[in-house]
C-alpha positions in Angstrom: 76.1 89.0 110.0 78.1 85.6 110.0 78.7 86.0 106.3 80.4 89.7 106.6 82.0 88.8 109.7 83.6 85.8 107.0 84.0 88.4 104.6 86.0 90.4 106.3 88.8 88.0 107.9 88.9 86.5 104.1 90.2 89.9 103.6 91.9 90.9 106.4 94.3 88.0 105.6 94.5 89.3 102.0 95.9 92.7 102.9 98.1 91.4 106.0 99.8 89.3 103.1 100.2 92.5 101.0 101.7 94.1 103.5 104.4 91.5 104.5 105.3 91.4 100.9 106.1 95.0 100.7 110.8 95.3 100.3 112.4 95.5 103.3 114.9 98.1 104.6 118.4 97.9 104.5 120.2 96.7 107.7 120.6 99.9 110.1 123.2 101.6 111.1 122.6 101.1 115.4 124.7 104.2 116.8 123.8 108.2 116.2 126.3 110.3 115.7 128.4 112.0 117.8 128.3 115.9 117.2 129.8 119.0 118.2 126.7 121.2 117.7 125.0 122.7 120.9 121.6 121.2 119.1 120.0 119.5 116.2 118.0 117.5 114.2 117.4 115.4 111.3 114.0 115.2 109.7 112.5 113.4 106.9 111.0 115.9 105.0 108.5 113.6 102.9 107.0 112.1 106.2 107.9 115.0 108.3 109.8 112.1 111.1 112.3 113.1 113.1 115.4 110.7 113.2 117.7 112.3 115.3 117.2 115.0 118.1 120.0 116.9 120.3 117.8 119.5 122.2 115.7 120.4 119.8 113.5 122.6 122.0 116.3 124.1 123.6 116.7 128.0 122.5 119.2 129.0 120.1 119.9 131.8 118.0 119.5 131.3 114.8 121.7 133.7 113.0 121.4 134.3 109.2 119.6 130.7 108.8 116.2 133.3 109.8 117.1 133.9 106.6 115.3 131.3 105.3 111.8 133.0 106.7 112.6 136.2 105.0 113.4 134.8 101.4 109.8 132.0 101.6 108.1 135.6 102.8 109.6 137.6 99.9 108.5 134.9 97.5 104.8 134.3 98.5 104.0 137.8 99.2 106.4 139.8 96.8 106.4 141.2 93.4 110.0 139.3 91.9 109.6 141.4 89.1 109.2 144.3 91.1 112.5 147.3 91.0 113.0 148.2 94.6 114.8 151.9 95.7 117.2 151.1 98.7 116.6 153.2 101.4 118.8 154.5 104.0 118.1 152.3 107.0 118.9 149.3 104.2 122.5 150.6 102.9 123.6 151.3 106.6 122.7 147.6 107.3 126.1 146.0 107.9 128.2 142.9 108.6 127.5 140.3 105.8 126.1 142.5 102.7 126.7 143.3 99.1 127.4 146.9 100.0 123.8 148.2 98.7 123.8 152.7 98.0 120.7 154.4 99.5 118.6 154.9 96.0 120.3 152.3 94.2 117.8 150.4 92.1 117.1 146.6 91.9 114.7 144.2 91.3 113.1 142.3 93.9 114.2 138.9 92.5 117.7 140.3 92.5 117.5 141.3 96.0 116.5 137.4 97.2 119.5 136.5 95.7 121.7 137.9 97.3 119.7 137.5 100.9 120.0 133.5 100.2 123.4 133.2 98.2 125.8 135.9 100.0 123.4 136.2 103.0 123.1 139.8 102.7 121.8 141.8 105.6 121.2 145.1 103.6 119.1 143.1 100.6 117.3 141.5 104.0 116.2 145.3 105.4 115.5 145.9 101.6 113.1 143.1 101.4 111.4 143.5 104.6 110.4 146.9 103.5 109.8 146.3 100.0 107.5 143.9 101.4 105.3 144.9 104.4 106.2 148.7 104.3 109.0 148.7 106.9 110.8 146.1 109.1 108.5 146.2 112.0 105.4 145.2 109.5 108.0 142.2 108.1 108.5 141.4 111.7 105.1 141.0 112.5 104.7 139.2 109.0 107.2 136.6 110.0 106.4 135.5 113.8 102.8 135.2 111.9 103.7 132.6 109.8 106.4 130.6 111.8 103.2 130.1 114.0 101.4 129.1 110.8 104.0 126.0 110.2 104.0 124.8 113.8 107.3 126.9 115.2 105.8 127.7 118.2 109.1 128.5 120.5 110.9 130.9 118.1 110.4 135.2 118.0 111.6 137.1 115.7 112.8 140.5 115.9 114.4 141.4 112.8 115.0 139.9 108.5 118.4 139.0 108.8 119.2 137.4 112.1 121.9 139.6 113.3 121.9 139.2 117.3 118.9 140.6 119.4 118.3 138.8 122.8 114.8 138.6 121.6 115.3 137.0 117.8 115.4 133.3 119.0 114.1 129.6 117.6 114.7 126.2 118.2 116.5 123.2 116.5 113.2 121.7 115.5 111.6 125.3 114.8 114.0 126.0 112.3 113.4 122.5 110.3 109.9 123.2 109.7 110.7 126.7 108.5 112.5 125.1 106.2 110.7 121.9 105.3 108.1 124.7 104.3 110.6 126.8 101.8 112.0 123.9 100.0 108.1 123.1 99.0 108.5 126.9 96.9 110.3 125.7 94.0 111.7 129.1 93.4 113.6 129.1 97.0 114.6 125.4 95.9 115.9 126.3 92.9 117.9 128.9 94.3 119.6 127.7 97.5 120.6 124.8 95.6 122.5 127.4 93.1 126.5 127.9 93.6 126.7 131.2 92.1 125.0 133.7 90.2 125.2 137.2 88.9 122.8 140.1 89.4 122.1 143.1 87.5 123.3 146.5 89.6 123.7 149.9 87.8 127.0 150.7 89.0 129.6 148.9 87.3 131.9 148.2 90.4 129.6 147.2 92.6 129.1 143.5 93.8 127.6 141.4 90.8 128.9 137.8 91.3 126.9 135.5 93.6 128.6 133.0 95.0 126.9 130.0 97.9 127.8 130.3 101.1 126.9 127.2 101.8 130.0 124.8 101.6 127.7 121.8 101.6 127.2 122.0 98.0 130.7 121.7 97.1 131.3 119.3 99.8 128.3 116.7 99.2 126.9 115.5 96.5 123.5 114.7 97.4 123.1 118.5 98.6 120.2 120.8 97.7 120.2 123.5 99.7 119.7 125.5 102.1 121.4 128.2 104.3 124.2 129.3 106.9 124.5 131.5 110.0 127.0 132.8 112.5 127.1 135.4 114.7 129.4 135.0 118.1 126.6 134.5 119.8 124.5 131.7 117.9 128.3 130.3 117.3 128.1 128.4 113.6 124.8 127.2 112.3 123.9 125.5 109.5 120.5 124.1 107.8 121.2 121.7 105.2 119.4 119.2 102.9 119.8 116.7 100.6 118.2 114.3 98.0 119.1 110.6 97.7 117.2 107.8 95.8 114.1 109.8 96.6 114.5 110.1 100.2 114.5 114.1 101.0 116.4 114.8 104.2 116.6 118.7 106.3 119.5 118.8 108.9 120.0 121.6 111.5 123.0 122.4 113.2 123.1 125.1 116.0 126.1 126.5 118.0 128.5 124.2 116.1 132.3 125.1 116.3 133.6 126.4 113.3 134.4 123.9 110.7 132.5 121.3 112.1 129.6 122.9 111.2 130.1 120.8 107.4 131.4 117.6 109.7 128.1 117.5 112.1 126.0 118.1 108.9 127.3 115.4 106.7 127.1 112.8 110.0 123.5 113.3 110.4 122.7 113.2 106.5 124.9 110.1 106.3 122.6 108.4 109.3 119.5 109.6 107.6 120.2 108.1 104.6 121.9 104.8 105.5 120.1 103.9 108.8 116.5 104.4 108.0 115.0 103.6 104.6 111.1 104.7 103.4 108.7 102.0 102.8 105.4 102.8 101.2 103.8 101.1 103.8 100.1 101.1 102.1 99.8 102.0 98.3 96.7 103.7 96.8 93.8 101.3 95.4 94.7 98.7 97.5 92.2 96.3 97.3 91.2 95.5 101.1 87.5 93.9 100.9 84.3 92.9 99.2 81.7 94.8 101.6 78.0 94.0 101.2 75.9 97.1 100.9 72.3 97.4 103.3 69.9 97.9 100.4 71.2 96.4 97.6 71.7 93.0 96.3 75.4 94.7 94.9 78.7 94.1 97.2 81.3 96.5 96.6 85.3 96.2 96.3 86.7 98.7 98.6 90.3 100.2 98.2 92.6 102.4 100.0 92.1 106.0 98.9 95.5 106.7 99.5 98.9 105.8 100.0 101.2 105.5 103.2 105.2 105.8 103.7 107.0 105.7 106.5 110.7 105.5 107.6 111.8 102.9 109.3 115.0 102.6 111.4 115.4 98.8 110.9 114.8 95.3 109.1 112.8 93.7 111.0 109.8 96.9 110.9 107.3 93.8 110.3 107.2 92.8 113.3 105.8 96.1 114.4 103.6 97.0 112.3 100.0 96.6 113.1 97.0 98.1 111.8 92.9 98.7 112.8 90.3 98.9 110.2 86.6 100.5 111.1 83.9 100.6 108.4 81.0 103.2 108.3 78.3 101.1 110.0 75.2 103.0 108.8 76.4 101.9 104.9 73.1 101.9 102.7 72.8 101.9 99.3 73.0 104.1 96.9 76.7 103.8 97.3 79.2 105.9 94.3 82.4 104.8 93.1 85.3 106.3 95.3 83.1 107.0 98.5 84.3 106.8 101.7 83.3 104.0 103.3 86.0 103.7 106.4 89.5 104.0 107.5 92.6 102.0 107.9 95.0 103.2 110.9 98.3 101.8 110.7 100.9 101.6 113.9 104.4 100.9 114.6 105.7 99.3 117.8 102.4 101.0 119.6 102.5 104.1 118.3 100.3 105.4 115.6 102.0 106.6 111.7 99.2 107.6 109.5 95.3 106.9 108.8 94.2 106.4 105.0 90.7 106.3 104.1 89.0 103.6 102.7 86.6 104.2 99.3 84.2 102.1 97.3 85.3 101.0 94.2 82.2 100.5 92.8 78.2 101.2 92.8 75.9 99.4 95.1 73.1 100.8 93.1 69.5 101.0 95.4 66.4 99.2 93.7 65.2 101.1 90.8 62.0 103.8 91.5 59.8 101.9 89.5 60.6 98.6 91.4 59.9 100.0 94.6 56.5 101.3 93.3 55.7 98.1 92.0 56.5 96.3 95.3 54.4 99.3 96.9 51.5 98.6 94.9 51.5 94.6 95.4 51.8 95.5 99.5 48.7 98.0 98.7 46.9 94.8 96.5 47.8 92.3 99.3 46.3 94.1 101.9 43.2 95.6 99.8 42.2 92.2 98.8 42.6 90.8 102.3 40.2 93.4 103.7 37.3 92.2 100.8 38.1 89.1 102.0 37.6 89.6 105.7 34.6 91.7 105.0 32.5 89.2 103.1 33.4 86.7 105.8 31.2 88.8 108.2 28.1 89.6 105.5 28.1 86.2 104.5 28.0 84.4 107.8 25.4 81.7 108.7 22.1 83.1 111.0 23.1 80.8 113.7 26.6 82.3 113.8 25.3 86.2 114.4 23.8 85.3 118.0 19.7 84.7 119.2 17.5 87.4 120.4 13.5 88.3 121.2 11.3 90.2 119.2 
């Protein structure tokens, strides 16, 4: 026990000293910024933190950024290649559209382009019952699967976010909506497009595409995503943005007009220069030597995976602390990149990730034969032992088996 108890703080300091000598953050910037929006948030959509909240919970409406449900639904469950026949209910569809006919012909792909690029209401109704059959079915699809990704105070009551008192989300609901759609490459690809032209039969009609979404002219680290206004919801906005591998999702609710861009670009510009990612813990990170019950083999054990987090400041060392436990039942046979325990990591108190912790080795048990061999010497020991014992009492002098009478 001593010598594993040894074994361990030899390596304990070993990994302590790894993790001090991990790069340190850039100096933070202290203050948030100020913004007009009614809420929002910043989150870092690699390690799903939030850096900056203003009401997140609160309710808003989220205008055309529900947009962003409809066009990750119409992408997983939809047919791209698929020619869709608008119906009525679609070409009366009105406010922002691209003017769709009832029985006007387009493909499916066509259709998400012009819900994400011109934020088209009609293409929205054409999608929803292209889809699940008619709107209601979309509905029911979408509430289904904002649950799925953790947005538990938004409803939905319609695919293109035009007001309803009952079509609602929340600052934070909306980010994971769309920390989800920028994992589809597809939807990535095409909110981060400026403009693009679909095929339509008629030759007057609306062909040319072009972003809605000022932020891609406006900032260069942009990548998508999507706009909203209705008077209600006021101007909304859910941006994102790429910088020296840091990926960053910023919503804006209820934002006054222009300021919309201004509020957006303030809370990228924080993300990015007050917090900086640290791979805190890096994959096959050798923490130990563990000895194995059962086997004269020790093995190395390494961290099965790796660990980033974003920091706000730099002096993060200070905080960070971490607790190991090891699988106390251990017994050999033990296989190369078996779990053998877990490293949890924490930050001013507060837990930021487990990893697990796996043999990389064998800790081979003694072979069949060896244990049959040490078997049969127990059996030997113990046979000749009884002879032994046996002939004792046979052979014992007359005096030593007690007097009697005839």
């Amino acid at each position: 026990m001593e010598r594993i108890e040894f074994i361990l703080l030899r390596y304990i300091i070993v990994f302590l000293l790894c993790l001090t000598l991990l790069p340190a953050p850039a100096a933070a910037q202290e203050t948030p910024p100020d913004l007009t929006a009614q809420a929002a948030v910043l989150l870092d959509a690699r390690t799903g933190q939030w850096l900056y909240e203003k009401n997140p919970d609160q309710k808003m409406y989220p205008a055309s950024t529900t947009k962003i449900l409809t066009g990750l639904l119409a992408l997983e469950k939809g047919d791209l290649s698929r020619v869709v026949t608008i119906s009525e209910q679609a070409a009366a569809t009105g406010e922002a559209s691209i003017w769709l006919k009832k029985g006007e012909k387009l493909t499916l792909e066509d259709l998400v382009w012009a819900l994400l690029l011109n934020s088209a209401n009609d293409a929205a109704v054409a999608i929803a019952e292209e889809v699940a059959g008619s709107v209601p079915a979309f509905v029911d699809l979408m509430n289904r699967k904002a649950r799925a990704l953790g947005a538990t105070n938004s409803h939905f009551a319609n695919p293109h976010g035009l007001h309803n008192p009952g079509h609602y989300t929340t600052a934070r609901d909306l980010a994971l909506i769309a920390r989800a759609a920028m994992k589809n490459d597809t939807f990535c690809r095409m909110v981060g497009t400026k403009t693009h032209n679909i095929k339509r039969e008629d030759p007057d009609a609306l062909k040319l595409l072009i972003n809605h979404n000022d932020l891609l002219w406006r900032y260069e680290y942009t990548t998508g995503i999507k706009t909203g206004y209705t008077t209600q919801a006021g101007t909304c906005l859910v941006s994102s943005a790429e910088k020296e591998g840091r990926r960053l999702i910023a919503v804006v609710l209820n934002s006054q007009g222009p300021q919309v861009w201004t509020d957006a670009m303030k809370l990228l510009n924080y993300g990015f220069e007050a917090f900086q990612t640290v791979e805190v813990v890096r994959k096959g990170q050798q923490v130990m030597t563990l000895p194995v019950a059962g086997s004269k083999e020790e093995v190395p054990v390494v961290t099965g995976s790796s660990l980033s987090y974003t920091f706000p400041d730099a002096g993060y060392r200070q905080g960070v602390q971490w607790k190991m436990h090891l699988n106390p039942k251990l017994q050999a046979p033990v296989k190369e990149g078996q779990e053998v325990g877990g490293l949890t990591l924490f930050y001013q108190g507060r837990s930021i990730g487990e990893v697990p912790l796996v043999a990389a080795g064998e800790a081979r048990a003694p072979a069949t034969w060896y244990k049959w061999v040490l078997g049969m010497a127990g059996a030997l020991v113990i046979f000749r032992w009884v002879i032994r014992t046996t002939r004792r009492r046979r052979y014992r002098p007359r005096s030593d088996r007690g007097s009697g009478t005839r």
